[in-house]
C-alpha positions as CSV (number, residue, x, y, z in Angstrom):
1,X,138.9,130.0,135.6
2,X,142.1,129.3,137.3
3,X,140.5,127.3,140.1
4,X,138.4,125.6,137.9
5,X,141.4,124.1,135.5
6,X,143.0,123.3,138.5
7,X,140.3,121.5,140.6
8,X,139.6,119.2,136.2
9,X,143.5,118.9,135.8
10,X,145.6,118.4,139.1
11,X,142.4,116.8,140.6
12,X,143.3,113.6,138.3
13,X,146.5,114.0,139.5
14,X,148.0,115.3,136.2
15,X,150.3,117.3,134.6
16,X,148.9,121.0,134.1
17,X,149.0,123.8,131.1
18,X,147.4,125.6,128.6
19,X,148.3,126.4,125.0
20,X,147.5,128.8,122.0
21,X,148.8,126.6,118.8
22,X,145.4,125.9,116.9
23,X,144.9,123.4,114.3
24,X,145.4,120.0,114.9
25,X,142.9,117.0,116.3
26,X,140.8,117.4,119.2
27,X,141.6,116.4,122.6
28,X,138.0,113.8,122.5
29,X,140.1,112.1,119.1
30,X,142.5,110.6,121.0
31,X,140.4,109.8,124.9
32,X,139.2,106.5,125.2
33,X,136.2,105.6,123.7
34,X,134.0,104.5,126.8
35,X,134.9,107.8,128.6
36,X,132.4,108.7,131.0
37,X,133.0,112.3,131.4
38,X,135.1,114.9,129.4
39,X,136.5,117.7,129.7
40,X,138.2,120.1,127.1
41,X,140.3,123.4,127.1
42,X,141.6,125.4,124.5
43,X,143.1,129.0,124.6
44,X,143.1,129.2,120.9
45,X,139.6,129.4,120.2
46,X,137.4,131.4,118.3
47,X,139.1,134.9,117.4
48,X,136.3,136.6,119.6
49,X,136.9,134.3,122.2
50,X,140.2,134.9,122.8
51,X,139.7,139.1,122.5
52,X,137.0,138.9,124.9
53,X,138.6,136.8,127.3
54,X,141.8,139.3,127.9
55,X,139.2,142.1,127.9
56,X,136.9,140.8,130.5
57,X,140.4,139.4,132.4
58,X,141.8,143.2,132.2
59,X,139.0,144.3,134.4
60,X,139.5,142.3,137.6
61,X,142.8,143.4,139.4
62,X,143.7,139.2,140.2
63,X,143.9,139.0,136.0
64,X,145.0,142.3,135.1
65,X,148.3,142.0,135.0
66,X,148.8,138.5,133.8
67,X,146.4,138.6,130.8
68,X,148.4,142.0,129.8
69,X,150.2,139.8,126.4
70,X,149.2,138.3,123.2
71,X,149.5,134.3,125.0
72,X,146.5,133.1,126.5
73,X,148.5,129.9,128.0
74,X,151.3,132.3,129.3
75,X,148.9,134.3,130.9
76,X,147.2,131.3,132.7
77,X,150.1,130.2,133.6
78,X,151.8,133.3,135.3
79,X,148.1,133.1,137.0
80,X,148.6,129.8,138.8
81,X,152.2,130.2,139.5
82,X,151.9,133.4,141.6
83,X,152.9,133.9,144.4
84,X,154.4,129.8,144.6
85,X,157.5,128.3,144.3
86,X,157.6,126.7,141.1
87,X,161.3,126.3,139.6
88,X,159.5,125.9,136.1
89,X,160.5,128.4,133.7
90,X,157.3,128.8,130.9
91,X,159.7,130.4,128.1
92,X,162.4,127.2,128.9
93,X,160.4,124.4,130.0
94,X,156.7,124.7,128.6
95,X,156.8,127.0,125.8
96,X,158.8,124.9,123.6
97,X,156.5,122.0,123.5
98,X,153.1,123.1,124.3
99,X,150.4,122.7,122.2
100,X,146.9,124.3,122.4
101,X,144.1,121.7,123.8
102,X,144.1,120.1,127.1
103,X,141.6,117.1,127.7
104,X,140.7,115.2,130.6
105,X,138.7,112.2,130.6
106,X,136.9,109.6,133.4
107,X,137.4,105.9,132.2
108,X,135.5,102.7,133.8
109,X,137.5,101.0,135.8
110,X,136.0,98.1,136.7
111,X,136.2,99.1,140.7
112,X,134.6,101.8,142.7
113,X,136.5,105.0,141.3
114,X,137.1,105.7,137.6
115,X,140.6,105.5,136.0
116,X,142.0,109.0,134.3
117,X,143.6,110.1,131.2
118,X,144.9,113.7,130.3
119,X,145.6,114.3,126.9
120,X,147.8,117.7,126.1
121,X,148.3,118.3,122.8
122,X,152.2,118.8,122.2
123,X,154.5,120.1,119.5
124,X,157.7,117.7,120.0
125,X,157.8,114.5,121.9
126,X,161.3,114.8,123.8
127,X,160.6,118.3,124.8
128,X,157.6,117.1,126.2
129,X,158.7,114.3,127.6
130,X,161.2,116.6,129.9
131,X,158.9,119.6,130.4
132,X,156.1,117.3,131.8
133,X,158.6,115.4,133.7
134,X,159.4,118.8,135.7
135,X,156.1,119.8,136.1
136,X,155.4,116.3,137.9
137,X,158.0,117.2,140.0
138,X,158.7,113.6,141.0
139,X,154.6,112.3,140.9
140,X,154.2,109.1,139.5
141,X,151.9,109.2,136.4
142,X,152.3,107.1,132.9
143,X,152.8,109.1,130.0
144,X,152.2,107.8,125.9
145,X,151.7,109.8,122.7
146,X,149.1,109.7,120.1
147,X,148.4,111.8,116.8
148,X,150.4,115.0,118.6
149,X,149.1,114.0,122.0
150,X,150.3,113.3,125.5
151,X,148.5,110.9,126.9
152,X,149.1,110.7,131.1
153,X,147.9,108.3,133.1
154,X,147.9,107.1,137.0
155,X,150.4,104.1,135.4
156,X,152.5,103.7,132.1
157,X,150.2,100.5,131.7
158,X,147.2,103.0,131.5
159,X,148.7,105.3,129.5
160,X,150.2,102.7,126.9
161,X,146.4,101.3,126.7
162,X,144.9,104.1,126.2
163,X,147.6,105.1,123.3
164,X,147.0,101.8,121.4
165,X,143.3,101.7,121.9
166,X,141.2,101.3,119.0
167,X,138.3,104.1,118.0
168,X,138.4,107.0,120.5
169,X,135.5,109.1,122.3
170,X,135.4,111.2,118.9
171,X,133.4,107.7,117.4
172,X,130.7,108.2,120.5
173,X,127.5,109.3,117.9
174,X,125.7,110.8,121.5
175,X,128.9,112.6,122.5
176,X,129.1,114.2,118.9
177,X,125.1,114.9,118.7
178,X,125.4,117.0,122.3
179,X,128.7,118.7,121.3
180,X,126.8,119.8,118.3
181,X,123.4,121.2,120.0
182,X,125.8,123.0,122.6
183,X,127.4,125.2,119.6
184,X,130.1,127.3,120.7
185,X,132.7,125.4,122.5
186,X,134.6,127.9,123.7
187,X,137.7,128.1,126.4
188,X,136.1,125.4,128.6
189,X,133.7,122.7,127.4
190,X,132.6,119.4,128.9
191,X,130.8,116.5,128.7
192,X,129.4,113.5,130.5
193,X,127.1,110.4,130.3
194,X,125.1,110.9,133.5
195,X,123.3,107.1,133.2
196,X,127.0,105.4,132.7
197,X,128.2,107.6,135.8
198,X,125.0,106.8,137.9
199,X,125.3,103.2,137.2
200,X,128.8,102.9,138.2
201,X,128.5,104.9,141.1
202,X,124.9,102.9,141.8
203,X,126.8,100.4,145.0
204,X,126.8,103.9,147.0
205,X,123.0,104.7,146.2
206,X,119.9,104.1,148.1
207,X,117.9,101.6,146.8
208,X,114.8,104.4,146.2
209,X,118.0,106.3,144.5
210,X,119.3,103.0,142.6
211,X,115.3,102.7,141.6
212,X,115.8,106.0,140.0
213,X,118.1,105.2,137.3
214,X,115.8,104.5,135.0
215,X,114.8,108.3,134.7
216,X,118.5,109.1,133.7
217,X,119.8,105.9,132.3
218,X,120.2,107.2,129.1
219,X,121.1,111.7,129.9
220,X,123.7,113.1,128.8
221,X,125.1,116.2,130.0
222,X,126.9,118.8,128.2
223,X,128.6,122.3,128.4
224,X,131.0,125.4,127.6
225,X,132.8,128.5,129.1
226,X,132.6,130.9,126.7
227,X,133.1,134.7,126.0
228,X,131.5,137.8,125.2
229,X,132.4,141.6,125.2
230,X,129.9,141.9,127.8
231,X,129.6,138.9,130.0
232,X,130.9,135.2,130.6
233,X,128.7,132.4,130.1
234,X,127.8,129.1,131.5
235,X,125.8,126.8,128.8
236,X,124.9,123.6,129.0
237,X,122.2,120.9,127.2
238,X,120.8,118.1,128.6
239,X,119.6,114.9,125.9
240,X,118.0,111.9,127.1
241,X,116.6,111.7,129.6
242,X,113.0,111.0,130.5
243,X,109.3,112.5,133.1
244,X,111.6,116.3,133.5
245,X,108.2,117.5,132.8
246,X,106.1,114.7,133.8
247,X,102.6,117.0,133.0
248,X,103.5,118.1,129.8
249,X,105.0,121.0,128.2
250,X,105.7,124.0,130.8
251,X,104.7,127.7,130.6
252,X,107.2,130.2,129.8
253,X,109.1,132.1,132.7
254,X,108.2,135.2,131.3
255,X,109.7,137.8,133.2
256,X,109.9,140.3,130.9
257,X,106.6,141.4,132.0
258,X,107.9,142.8,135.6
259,X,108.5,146.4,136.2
260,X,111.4,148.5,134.4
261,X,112.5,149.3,138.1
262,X,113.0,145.5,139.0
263,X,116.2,144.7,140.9
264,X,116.0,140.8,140.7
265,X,113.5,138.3,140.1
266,X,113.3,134.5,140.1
267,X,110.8,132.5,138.1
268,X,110.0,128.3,138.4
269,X,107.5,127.0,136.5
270,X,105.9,123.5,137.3
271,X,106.2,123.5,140.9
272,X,102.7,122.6,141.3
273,X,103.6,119.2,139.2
274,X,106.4,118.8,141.0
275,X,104.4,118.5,144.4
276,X,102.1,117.1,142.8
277,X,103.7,114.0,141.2
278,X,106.1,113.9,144.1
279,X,104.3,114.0,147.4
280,X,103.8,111.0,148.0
281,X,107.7,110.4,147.8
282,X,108.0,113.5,150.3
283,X,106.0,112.0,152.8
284,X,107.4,108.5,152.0
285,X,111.2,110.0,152.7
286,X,110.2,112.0,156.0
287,X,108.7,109.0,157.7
288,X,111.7,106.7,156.3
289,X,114.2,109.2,157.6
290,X,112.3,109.4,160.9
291,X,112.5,112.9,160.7
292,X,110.1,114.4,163.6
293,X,110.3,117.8,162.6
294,X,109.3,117.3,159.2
295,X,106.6,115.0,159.8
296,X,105.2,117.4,162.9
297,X,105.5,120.3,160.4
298,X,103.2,118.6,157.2
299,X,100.7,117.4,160.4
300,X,100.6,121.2,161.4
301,X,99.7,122.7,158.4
302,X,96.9,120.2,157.9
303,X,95.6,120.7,161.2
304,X,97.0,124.8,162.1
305,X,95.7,126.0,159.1
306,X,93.1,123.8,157.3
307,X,95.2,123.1,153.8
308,X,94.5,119.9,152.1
309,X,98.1,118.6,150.6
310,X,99.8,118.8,148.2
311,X,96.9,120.5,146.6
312,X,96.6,123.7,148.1
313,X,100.3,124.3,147.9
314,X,100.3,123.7,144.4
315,X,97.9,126.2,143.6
316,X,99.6,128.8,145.7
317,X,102.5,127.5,143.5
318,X,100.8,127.8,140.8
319,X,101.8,126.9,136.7
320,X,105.0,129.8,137.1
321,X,105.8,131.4,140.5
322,X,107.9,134.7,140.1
323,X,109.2,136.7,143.0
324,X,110.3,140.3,142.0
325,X,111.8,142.8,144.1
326,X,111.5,145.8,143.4
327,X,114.7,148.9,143.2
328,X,112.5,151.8,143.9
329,X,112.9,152.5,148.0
330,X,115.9,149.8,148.2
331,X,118.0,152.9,149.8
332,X,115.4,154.0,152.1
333,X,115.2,150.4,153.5
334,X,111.7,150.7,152.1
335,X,111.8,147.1,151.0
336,X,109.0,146.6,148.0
337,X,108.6,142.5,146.7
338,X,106.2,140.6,145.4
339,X,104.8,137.4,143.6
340,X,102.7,136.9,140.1
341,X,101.1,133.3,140.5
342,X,100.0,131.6,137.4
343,X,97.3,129.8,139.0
344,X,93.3,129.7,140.0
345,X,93.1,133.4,141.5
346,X,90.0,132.7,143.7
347,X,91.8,129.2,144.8
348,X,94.5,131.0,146.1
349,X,93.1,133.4,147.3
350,X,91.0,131.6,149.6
351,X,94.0,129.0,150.2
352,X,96.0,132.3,151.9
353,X,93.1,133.9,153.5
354,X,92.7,130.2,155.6
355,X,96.5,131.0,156.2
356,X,95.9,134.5,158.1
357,X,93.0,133.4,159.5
358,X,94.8,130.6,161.2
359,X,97.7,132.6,162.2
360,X,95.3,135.4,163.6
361,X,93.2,132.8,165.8
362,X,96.4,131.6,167.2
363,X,97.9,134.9,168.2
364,X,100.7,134.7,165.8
365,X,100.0,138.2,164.1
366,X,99.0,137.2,160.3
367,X,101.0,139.3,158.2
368,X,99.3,142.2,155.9
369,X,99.8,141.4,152.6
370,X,98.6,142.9,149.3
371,X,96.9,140.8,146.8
372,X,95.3,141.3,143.3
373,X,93.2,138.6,141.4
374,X,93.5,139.1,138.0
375,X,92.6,137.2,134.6
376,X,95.0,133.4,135.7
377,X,97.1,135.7,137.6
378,X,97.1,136.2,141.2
379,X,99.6,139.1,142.4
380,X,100.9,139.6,146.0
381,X,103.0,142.0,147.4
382,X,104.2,143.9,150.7
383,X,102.7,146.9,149.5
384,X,99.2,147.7,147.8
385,X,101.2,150.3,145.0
386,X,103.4,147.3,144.6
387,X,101.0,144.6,144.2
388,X,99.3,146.9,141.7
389,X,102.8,147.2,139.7
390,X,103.6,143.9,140.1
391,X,100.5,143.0,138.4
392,X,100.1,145.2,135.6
393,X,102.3,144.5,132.3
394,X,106.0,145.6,132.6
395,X,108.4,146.7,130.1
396,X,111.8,144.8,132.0
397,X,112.1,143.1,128.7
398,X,113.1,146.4,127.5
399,X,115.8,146.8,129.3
400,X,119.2,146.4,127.5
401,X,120.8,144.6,130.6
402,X,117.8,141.8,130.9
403,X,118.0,141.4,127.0
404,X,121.8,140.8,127.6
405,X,121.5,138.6,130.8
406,X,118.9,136.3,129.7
407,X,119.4,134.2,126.9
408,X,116.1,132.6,125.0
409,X,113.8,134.9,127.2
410,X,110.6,133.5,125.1
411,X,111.7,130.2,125.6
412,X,112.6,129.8,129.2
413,X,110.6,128.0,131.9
414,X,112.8,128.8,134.8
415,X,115.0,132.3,134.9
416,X,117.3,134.5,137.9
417,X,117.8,138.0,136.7
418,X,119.7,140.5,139.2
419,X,120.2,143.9,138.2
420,X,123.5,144.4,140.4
421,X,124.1,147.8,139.3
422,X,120.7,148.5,140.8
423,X,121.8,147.3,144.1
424,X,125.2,148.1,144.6
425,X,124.4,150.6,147.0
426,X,123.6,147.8,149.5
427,X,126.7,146.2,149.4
428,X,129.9,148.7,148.1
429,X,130.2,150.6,150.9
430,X,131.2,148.0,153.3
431,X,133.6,146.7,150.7
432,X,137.3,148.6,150.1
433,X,140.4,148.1,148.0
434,X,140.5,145.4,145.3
435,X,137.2,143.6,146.4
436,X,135.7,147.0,146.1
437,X,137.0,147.2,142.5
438,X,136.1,143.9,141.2
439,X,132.7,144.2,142.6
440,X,132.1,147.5,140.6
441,X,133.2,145.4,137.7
442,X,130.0,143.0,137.9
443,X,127.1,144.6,135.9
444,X,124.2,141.6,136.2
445,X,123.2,137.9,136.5
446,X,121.3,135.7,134.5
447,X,120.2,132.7,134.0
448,X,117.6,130.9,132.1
449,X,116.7,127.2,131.5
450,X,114.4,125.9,128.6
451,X,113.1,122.3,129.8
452,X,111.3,119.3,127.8
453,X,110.5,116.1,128.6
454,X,113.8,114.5,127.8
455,X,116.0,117.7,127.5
456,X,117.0,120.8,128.8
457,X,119.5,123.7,127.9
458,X,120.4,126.3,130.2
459,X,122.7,129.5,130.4
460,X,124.6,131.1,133.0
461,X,125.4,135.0,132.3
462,X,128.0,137.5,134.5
463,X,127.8,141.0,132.8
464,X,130.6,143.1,133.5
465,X,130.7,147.3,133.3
């Protein structure tokens, strides 16, 4: 988190800090109204927020000791600073004046790279004024203050503009509409208008990437760091934009069916339209890019093993691809991992049989796999025991951990789950001291994405022991 408020606030060449004074406006009621992208932290959130976020930061020996008080900004703070130089004193020089929200904003320019504009909510305006002063340590920046803000800026011209503006990012009905479907704000949260970004970045594009545009023109992007008991998490929503799912709606991920025993899966649905409606654009873009090992690899697998393109690959892709593997012989090196294929069983079938028919006629050694047809479901594994599993329905949805890790399970067409407690074995002993620890710490990944035609929302899960 530390790294991630510093790459957002010192990356626009600003001033730096975290509070936990709540009330007050919001950071987006004072940025310019024709922001491009947002960003907003607050160590006063939620009550549960700010509990879970010293538990989860007790567990990892770099945040142990810092996150040991009552003062989420202190403890930030104390984070970043260790181990440097700094000649700022938090009780004497921040403390006095800090208030609780921290926002940073991109602003059109009118040239090649966006303007900036921090805003750090403060508690006295002269106090401010010297404590941010020292923290610049002799940078030049702009500084301005509206409604109990700090307003910083590459110039005092910026700054003064963007104090005196009228209306504010807060009057932006889109920004409001996506803040709202993202729920929970909170530690981290941001925003941005990926059209308005695309469109002034569009000089540096491609012309078949400037021809794009019109597919995000209007998306907007949105999302939050937030805390639980039991894991962090990533969300975000996408709004607006337009052919994400240019077939129709998309089957669910559904991998809740796989085996109790699975140690991590991944699940895509719609790669067959994604070949589909994009091959010709794949094709286009190897011979443009004069790429000879592309192009002699689609001419091979033509002519080496007799598939007709895209539309053999996108039945072995099939409506949802899921690859499992399996925990059961992990520490035996007696690797067990599969695929279930929503897709034509006997068309896929046949499409991998001309596969290792082709590899066997050319002395290549076709490898043995297992497969099972079943009713729209065609099941392949390293094993025959496997691919029998694999195929059957599982009871993973069971499991406490998945049911933790994956949010909107039902509703997901694309999903990771990795149990790491189920593969730690691999990987612990060759680790020691602290990275040992912190490793033990993680419990599981997860992450699920729910996609329409013009939107998408999407979690990230870390679950901790």
């Amino acid at each position: 988190m530390a790294a991630a408020l510093a790459v957002v606030l010192l990356g626009g060449g600003a001033v730096w800090a975290v509070g936990a004074i709540g009330g007050g406006a919001q950071p987006h009621e004072v940025l310019p109204a024709d922001s491009l992208a947002y960003a907003r932290l607050d160590l006063d959130p939620a009550a549960n927020q700010k509990v879970a976020l010293f538990q989860l930061a007790g567990k990892f020996t770099a945040t142990k000791d810092t996150f040991s008080g009552e003062d989420p900004r202190k403890a930030l703070f104390d984070t970043i600073t260790q181990g440097d130089d700094s000649q700022v004193d938090f009780a004497q020089d921040v403390d006095p004046w800090l208030g609780s929200r921290i926002g940073f904003a991109a602003v059109p320019s009118g040239k090649d790279e966006p303007d900036f504009a921090v805003a750090v909510q403060v508690t006295d305006e002269e106090l401010a004024k010297a404590g941010i002063a020292k923290l610049m340590d002799g940078d030049r920046y702009g500084i301005a203050f509206r409604d109990d803000y700090a307003l910083l800026a590459a110039s005092q011209e910026l700054a003064d503009k963007y104090a005196q503006a009228e209306g504010s990012l807060g009057d932006n009905a889109d920004f409001n509409d996506d803040i709202a479907a993202l729920g929970e704000q909170g530690v981290l949260s941001f925003w941005a208008h990926v059209g308005s970004i695309a469109e002034a970045t569009k000089k540096a594009m491609t012309p078949e990437q400037a021809a794009g545009l019109q597919q995000v023109k209007d998306a907007r992007f949105a999302g939050a760091l937030r805390f639980d008991s039991a894991y962090v998490e990533l969300a975000g929503v996408v709004n607006g934009a337009k052919g994400m799912t240019p077939q129709g709606d998309l089957p669910p991920a559904n991998l809740g069916v796989l085996p109790a025993s699975t140690a991590g899966a991944l699940s895509i649905s719609g790669l067959d339209q994604v070949l589909t409606k994009n091959w010709a654009d794949i094709e286009k873009q190897a011979t443009a890019t004069g790429s000879a090992d592309v192009q002699q690899m689609l001419a091979q697998i033509k002519t080496r093993y007799g598939l007709e393109l895209p539309g053999d690959l996108a039945t072995l892709f099939g409506k949802n691809f899921t690859f499992a593997v399996d925990s059961e012989g992990l520490s035996d090196n007696q690797f067990r991992a599969g695929a279930r294929i929503a897709t034509d069983p006997a068309r896929a079938q046949a499409v991998l049989d001309k596969i290792q028919q082709a590899m066997a006629n050319g002395g290549q050694g076709a490898p043995q796999i297992a497969k099972v047809a079943g009713d729209g479901v065609f099941t392949v594994a390293t094993t025959d025991d496997y691919a029998k599993k694999l195929a059957e329905t599982g009871t993973l949805a069971d499991s406490e951990t998945f049911k933790t890790a994956i949010a909107d399970p039902d509703e997901a067409n694309m999903a990771l789950f990795v149990d790491l407690d189920k593969i730690e074995s691999l990987y612990l002993n060759s680790m020691q001291g602290d990275e040992k620890a912190n490793a033990q710490v993680l419990k599981a990944v997860g992450m699920s994405t729910s996609m329409t035609d013009s939107s998408a929302t999407f979690s990230l899960r870390v679950l901790v022991n």
